[in-house]
C-alpha positions in Angstrom: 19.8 -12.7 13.9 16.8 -12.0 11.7 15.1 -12.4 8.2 16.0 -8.6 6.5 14.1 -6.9 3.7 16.7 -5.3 1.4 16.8 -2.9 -1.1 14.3 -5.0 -3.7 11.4 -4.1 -1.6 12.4 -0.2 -2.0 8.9 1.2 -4.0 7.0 -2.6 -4.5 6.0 -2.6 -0.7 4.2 -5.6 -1.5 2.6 -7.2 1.8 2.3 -10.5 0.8 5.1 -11.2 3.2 3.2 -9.2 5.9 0.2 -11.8 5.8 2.6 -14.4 5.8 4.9 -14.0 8.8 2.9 -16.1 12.1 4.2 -12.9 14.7 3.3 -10.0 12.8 7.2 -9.0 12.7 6.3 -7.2 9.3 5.6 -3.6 9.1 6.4 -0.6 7.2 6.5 2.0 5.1 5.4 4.5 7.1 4.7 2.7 11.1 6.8 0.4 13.2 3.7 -1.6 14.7 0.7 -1.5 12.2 2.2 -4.3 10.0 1.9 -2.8 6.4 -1.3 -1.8 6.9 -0.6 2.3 6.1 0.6 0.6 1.9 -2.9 -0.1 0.6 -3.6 3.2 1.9 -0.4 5.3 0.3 -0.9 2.8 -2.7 -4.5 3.9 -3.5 -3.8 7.8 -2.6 -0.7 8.1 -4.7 1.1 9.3 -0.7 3.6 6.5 -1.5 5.8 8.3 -3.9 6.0 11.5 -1.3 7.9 8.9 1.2 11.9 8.5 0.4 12.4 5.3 -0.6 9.3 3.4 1.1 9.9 -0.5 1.7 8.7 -2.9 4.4 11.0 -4.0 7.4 11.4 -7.1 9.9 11.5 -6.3 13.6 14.4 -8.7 14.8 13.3 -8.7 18.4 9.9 -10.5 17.1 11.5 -12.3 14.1 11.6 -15.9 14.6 13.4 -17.1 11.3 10.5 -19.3 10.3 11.1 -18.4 6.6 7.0 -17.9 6.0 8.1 -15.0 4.0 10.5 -16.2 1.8 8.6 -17.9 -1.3 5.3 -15.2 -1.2 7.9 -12.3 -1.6 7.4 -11.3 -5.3 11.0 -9.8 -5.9 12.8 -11.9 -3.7 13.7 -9.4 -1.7 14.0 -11.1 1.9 17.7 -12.2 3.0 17.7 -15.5 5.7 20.2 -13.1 7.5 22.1 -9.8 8.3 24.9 -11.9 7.2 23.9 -13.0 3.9 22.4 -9.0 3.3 25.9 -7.7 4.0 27.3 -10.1 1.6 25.3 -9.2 -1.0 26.5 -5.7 -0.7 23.6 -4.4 1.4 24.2 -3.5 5.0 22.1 -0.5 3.6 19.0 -2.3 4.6 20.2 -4.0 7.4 21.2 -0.6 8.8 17.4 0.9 7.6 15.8 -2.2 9.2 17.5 -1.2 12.9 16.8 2.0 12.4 13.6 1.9 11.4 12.6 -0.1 15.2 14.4 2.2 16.7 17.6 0.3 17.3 21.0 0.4 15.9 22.8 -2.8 14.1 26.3 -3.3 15.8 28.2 -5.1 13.4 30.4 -7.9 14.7 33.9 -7.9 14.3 35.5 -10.9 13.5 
């Protein structure tokens, strides 16, 4: 299981999380292994508005659940799990987070 950036982070991009997180498991908008560093770029260019729905994503195969990005996330936008995204209505961004490294999020049936 891993942390998972939902849909709060969609246009804030903020990267306090990204300096936070003690793997680099952080990255986004734009690159799956540059940890954030392409925002302060889009930010100061204006570039960020021309990408659909730009937020920041977790990489679950380096995630190690340390919770270092909980409390420096402005929006509160970081669930403690896929589980606790999907109950809050937001397998959206646990789908975009898989997708984004490349992966696909196979739901457990219960």
């Amino acid at each position: 299981m891993s942390y998972i950036i939902g849909k709060k982070c969609v246009d804030v991009c903020d990267t306090a999380c990204v300096s936070s997180c003690p793997v680099d498991a952080i990255h986004g908008p734009v690159f799956n292994d540059k940890m954030g560093e392409e925002v302060s770029y889009l930010k100061d260019t204006e570039d960020i508005k021309s990408i659909t729905n730009p937020q920041l994503y977790i990489n679950p195969k380096t995630c190690i659940n340390c919770g270092a990005c909980l409390p420096v996330c402005p929006v509160n936008a970081i669930y403690d799990s896929e589980e606790q995204a999907i109950q809050n209505d937001d397998i959206y961004s646990v789908e975009r987070n898989y997708k984004f490294f490349g992966s696909f999020y196979k739901q457990l049936k219960k």
